[in-house]
C-alpha positions in Angstrom: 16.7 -0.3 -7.0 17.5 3.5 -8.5 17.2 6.4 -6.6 13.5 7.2 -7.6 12.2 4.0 -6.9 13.6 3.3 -3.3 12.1 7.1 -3.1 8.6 6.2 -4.7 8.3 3.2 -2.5 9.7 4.9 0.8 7.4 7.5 0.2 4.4 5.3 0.0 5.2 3.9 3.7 3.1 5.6 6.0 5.5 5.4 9.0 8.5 6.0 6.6 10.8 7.8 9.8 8.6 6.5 12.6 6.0 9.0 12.1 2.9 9.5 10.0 3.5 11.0 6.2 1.7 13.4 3.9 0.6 10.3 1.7 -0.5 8.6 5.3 -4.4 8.1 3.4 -6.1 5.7 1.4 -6.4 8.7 -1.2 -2.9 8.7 -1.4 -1.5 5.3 -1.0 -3.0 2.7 -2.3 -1.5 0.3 -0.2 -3.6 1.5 2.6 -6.6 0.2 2.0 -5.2 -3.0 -0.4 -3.4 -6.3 1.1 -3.8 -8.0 -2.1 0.4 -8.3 -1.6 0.6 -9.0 2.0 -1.9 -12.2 1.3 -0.8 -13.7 -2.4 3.1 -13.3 -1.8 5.6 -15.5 -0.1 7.6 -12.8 2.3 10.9 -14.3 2.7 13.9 -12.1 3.8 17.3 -12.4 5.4 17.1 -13.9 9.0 19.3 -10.8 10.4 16.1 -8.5 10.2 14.1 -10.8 13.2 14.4 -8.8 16.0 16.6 -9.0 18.5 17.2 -8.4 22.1 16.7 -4.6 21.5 12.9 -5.5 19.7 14.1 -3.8 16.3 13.0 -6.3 13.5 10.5 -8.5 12.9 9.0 -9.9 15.7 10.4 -13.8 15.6 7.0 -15.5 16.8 5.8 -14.0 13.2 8.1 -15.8 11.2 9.4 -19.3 10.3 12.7 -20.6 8.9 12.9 -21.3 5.2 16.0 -21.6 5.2 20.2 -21.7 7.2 20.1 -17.8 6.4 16.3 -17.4 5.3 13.5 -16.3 7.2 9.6 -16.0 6.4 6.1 -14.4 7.3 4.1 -17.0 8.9 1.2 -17.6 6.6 3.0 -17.1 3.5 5.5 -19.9 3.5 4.2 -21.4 0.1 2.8 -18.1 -1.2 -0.9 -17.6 -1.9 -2.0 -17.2 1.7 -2.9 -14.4 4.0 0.7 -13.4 5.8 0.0 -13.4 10.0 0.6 -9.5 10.4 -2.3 -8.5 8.1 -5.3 -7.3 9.8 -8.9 -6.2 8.7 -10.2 -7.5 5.0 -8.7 -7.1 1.8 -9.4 -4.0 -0.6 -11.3 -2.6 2.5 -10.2 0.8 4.1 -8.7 -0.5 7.6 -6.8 -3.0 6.0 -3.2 -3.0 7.6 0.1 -4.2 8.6 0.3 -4.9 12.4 4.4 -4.6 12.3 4.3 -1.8 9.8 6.9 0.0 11.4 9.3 -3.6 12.0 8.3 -4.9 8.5 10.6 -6.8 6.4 12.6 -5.9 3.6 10.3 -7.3 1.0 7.3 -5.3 1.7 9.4 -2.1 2.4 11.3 -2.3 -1.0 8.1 -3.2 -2.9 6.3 -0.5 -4.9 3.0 0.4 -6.2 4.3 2.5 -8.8 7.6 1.9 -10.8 9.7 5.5 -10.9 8.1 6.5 -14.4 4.6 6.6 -12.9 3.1 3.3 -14.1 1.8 1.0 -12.1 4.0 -1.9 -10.4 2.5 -4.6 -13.1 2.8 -7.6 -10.0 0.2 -5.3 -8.1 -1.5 -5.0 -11.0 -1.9 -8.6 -11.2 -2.9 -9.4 -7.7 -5.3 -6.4 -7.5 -6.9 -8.3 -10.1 -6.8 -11.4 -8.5 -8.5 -10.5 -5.8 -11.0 -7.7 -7.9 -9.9 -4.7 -6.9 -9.5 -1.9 -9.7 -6.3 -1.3 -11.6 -4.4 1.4 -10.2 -3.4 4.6 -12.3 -1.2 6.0 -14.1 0.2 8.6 -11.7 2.1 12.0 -13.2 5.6 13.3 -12.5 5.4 15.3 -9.6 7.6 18.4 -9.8 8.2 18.5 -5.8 10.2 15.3 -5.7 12.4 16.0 -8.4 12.7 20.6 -8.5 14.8 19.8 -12.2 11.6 19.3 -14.1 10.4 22.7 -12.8 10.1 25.1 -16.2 11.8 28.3 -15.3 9.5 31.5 -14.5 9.2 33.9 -18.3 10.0 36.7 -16.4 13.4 34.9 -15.6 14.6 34.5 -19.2 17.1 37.0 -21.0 15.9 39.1 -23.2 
């Protein structure tokens, strides 16, 4: 994943260090008041990311094995169903992820937007499936990348 991407889709996490984020709104992240994902998906992952003895991970009672190595969201084991950590309805404000914070690695590294602005076309697709509008095409936002800034006139030779 390039560097704007993992930054787009870390930046869309509402708890992205633990703590609430500018973009912590429905306004600002779509995903926040979605779940179209979190119940058409299969979540599968790595089974080093259950949690352990220290509780960091996914919670083990929310998953099932799909594999030796290979773990999965209960609920979403043959894709198409609601995953067991969703809560509230879907394309209603409310609508969340009960491990946000311990979620896997699928659902972290999955954005709504690519890095060029357009819209992730899988969302797109199951935002449609369940009939929720198409999301946006969102502008380049000078703040996350200070290179696309054009310099100040009053700063140019004569």
């Amino acid at each position: 994943m390039s560097k704007k991407r993992r930054f787009i889709a870390h930046a869309a996490s509402p708890m992205a260090n633990g703590h609430g984020a500018a973009n912590d709104n429905i306004h600002t992240n779509p995903c926040l008041s979605c779940g179209a994902c979190c119940a058409h998906f299969r979540v599968s992952f790595y089974c080093g990311e259950i949690a352990g003895e220290d509780g960091n991970g996914v919670p083990p009672e929310l998953v099932s094995q799909a594999g030796p190595l290979r773990a999965c969201m209960k609920g979403t084991e043959t894709g198409g169903q609601r995953c067991v950590a969703l809560r509230g309805e879907i394309g209603k404000e409310g609508i969340h992820c009960a491990i946000y914070p311990k979620r896997p690695s699928p659902c972290r590294d999955f954005p709504a937007w690519e890095a060029d602005g357009t819209p992730n076309p899988d969302c797109q697709k199951v935002r449609a499936k369940f009939g929720l509008p198409a999301l946006p095409h969102i502008g380049h936002d000078d703040d996350i990348d200070p290179g696309n800034t054009p310099r100040h006139r009053d700063s140019e030779a004569a």
